[in-house]
C-alpha positions as CSV (number, residue, x, y, z in Angstrom):
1,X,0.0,0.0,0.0
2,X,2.6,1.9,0.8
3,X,4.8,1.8,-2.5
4,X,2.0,2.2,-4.8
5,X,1.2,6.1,-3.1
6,X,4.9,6.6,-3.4
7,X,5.3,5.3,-7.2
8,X,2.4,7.4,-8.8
9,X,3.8,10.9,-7.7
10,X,6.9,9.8,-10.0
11,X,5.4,9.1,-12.7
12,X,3.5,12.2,-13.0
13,X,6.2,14.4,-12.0
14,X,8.3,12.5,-15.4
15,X,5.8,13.7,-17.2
16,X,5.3,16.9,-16.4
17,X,9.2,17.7,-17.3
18,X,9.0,16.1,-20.5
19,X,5.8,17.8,-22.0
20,X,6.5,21.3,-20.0
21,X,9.3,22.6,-22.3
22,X,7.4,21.0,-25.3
23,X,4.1,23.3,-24.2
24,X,6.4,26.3,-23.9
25,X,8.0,25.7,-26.8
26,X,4.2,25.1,-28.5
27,X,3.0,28.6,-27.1
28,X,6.0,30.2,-28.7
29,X,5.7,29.1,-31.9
30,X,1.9,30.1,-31.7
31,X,2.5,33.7,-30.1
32,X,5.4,34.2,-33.3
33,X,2.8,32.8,-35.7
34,X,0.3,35.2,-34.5
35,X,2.5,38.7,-34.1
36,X,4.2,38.0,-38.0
37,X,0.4,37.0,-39.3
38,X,-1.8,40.2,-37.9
39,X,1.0,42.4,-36.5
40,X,2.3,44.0,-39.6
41,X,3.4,47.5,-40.7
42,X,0.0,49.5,-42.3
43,X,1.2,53.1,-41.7
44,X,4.3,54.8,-41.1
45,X,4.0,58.4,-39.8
46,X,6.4,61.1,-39.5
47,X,6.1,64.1,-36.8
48,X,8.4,66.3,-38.7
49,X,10.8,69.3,-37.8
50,X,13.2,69.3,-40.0
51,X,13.4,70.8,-44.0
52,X,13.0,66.8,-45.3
53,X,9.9,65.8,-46.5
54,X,8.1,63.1,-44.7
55,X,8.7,60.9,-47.7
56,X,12.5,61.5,-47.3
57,X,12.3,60.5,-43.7
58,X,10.2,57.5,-44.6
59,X,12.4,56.3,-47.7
60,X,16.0,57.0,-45.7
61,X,14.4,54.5,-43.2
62,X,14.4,51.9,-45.2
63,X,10.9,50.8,-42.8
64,X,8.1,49.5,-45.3
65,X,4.4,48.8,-45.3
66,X,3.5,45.0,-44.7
67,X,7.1,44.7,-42.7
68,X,6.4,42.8,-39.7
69,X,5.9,44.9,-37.0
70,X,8.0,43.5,-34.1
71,X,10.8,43.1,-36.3
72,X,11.6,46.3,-37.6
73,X,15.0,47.5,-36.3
74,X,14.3,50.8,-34.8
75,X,18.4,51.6,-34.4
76,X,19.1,50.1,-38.0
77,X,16.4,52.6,-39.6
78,X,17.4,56.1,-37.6
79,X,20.9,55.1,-38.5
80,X,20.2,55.1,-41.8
81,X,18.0,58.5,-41.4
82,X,21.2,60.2,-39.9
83,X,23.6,59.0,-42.8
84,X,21.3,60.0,-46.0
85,X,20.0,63.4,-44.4
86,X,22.9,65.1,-42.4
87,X,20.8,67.8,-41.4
88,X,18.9,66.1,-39.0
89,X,19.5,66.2,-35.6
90,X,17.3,63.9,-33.5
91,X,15.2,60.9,-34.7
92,X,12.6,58.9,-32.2
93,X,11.4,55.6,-33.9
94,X,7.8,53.8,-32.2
95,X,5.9,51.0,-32.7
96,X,2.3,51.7,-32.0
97,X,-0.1,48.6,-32.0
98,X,-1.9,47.5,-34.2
99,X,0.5,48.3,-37.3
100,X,1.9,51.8,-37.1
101,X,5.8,53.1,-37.0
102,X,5.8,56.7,-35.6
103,X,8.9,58.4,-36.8
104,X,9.9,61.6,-35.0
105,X,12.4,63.7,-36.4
106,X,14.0,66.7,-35.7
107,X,16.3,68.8,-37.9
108,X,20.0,70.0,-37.7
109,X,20.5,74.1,-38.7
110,X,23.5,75.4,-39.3
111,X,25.0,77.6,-36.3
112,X,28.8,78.2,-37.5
113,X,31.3,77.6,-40.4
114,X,34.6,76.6,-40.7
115,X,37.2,76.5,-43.2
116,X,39.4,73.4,-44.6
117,X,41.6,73.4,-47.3
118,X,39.8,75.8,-49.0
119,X,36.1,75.4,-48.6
120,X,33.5,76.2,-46.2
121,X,32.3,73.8,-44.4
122,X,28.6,74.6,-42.2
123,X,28.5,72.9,-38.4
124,X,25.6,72.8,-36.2
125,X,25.5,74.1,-32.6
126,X,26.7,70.2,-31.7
127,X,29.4,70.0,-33.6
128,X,28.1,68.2,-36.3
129,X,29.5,68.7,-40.1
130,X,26.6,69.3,-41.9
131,X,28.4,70.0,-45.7
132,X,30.0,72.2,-47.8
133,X,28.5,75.9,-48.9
134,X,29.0,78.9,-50.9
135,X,31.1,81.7,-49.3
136,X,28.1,83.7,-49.4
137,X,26.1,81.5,-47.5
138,X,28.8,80.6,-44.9
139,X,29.0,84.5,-44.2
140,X,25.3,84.7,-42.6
141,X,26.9,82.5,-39.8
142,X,30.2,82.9,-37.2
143,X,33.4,81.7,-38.7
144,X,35.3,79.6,-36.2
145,X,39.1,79.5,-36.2
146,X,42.1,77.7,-35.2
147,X,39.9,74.5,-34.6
148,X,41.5,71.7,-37.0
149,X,39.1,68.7,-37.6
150,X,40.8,65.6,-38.2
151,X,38.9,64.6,-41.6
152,X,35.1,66.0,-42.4
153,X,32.4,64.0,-43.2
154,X,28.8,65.1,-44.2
155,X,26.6,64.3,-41.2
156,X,28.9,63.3,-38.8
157,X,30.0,65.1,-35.8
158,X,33.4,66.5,-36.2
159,X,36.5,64.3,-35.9
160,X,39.2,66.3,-33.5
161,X,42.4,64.7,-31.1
162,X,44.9,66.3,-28.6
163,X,44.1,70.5,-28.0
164,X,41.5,70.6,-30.6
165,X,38.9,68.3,-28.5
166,X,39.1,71.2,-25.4
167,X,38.7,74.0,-28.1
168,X,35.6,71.9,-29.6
169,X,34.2,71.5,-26.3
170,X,33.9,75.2,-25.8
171,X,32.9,76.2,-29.5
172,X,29.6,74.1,-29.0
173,X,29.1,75.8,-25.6
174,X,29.8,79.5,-26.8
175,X,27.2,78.8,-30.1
176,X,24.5,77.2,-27.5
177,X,25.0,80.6,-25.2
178,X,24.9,82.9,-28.0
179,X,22.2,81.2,-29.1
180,X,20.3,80.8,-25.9
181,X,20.7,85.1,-25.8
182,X,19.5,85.5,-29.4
183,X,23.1,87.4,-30.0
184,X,24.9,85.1,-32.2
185,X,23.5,87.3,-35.0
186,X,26.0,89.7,-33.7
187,X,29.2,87.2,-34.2
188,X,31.4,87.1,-37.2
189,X,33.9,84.9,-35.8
190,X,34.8,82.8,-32.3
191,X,39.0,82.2,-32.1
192,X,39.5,79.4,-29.9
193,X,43.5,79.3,-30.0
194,X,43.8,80.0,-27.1
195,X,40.8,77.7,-25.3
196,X,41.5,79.2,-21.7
197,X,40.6,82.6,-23.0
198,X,39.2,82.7,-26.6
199,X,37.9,85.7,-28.3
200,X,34.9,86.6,-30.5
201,X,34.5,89.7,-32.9
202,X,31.1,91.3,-31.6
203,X,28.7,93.8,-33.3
204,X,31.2,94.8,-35.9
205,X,33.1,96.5,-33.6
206,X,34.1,94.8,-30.1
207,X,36.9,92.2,-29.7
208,X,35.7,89.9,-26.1
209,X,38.0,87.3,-24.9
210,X,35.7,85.5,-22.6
211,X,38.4,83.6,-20.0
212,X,38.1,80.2,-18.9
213,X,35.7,77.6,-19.6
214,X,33.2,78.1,-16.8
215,X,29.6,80.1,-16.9
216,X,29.3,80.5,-20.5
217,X,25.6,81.3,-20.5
218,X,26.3,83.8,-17.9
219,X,29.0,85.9,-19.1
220,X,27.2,85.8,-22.7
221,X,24.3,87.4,-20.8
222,X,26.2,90.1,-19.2
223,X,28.2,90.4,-22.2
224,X,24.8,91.9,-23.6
225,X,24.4,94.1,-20.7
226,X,28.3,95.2,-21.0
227,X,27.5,96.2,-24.9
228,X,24.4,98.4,-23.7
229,X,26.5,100.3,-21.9
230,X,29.1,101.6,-24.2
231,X,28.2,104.0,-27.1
232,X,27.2,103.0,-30.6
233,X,30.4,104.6,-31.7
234,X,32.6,102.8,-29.4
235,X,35.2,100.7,-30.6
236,X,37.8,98.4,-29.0
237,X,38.5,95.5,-26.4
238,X,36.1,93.9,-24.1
239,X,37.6,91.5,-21.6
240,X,35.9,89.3,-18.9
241,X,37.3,90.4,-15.6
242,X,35.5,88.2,-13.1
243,X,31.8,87.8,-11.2
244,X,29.8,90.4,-13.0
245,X,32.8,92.4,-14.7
246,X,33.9,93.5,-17.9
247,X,37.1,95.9,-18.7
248,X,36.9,97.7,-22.0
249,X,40.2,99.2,-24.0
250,X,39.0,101.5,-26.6
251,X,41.2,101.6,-29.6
């Protein structure tokens, strides 16, 4: 009586470990069948800031209708947006059940210019190469100098090694201040040579060597206040002298 209560347990538990990974393996297959039958790409949408059309966005994707809708490589496609349209600046990929891609893009706009071996070369306020341009068009933005890019490549952020990556590091932060205070209109060029005190050329008239890399937004904003203060007519040096200080040289 005993070994017959003992011996049907075993056999059930022997069962149970053979046909449980079969069932899982069952309601796999099933769940895969289901999601590439009815789950499948019937829309793709763009929410668009940028100056691509939506079916640029769409075709640099490479995401199609019908696709299957779990198995669309979001990374895959917004690399592929980034390297055919180098003016764009974010992209946000999302599946949305039951068949629709949401694409979000947002665009890359020239803040600066550079030049290399003879042409002008537009960067955005990240640092981002964003092509060559006319000499006419690179003049409606600030020049910078004495920063030396290892190689340039259209829509890729700029390549730089040794004193060049400090003097990168505080170009983007100067063109995100001036353009934070709606002044790099003002700019014709930043000269970062010298990256613990680089200098601008401001309102056609001012030379500012802004110090060390340390509240950029700040002394952009009191830089405005600095300029109010002077004359229309005055010309000369502006340097940053500390808290909320500026010493100006005329010429």
């Amino acid at each position: 009586m005993d070994e017959s209560v003992f011996q049907q347990p075993n056999k059930v538990k022997r069962r149970g470990t053979v046909y449980g990974p079969l069932a899982l393996l069952l309601i796999f297959l099933v769940v895969m069948i289901v999601m590439s039958l009815f789950f499948r790409v019937s829309r793709v949408e763009v929410i668009n800031a940028s100056d691509y059309s939506d079916e640029d966005i769409i075709a640099a994707s490479g995401i199609e209708e019908g696709a299957n809708l779990f198995f669309v490589d979001r990374f895959s496609a917004a690399s592929m947006i980034f390297s055919s349209l180098p003016y764009m600046d974010t992209v946000s990929i999302q599946r949305q059940l039951p068949g629709r891609i949401i694409i979000q893009a947002e665009g890359s706009a020239p803040a600066a210019y550079l030049v290399m071996d003879g042409e002008y070369w537009l960067i955005d306020r990240k640092g981002k190469m964003l092509g060559t341009t006319s000499v006419l068009r690179a003049q409606d933005f600030p020049e910078i100098r004495s920063l030396e890019p290892m190689t340039a490549f259209e829509g890729v952020e700029m390549m730089v090694e040794g004193v060049n990556v400090e003097r990168l590091e505080y170009v983007t932060e100067l063109i995100n201040a001036l353009q934070g205070e709606e002044v790099i209109d003002h700019v014709a060029w930043i000269d970062v040579k010298d990256a613990a005190n680089p200098s601008l050329y401001y309102d056609g008239r001012l030379t500012v060597y802004l110090g060390e890399r340390e509240n950029t937004l700040y002394k952009i904003a009191i830089l405005k206040d600095a300029v109010a203060q002077l004359s229309a007519d005055d010309t000369g040096t502006l340097a940053y002298a500390g808290a909320n200080n500026w010493s100006f040289s005329p010429d």
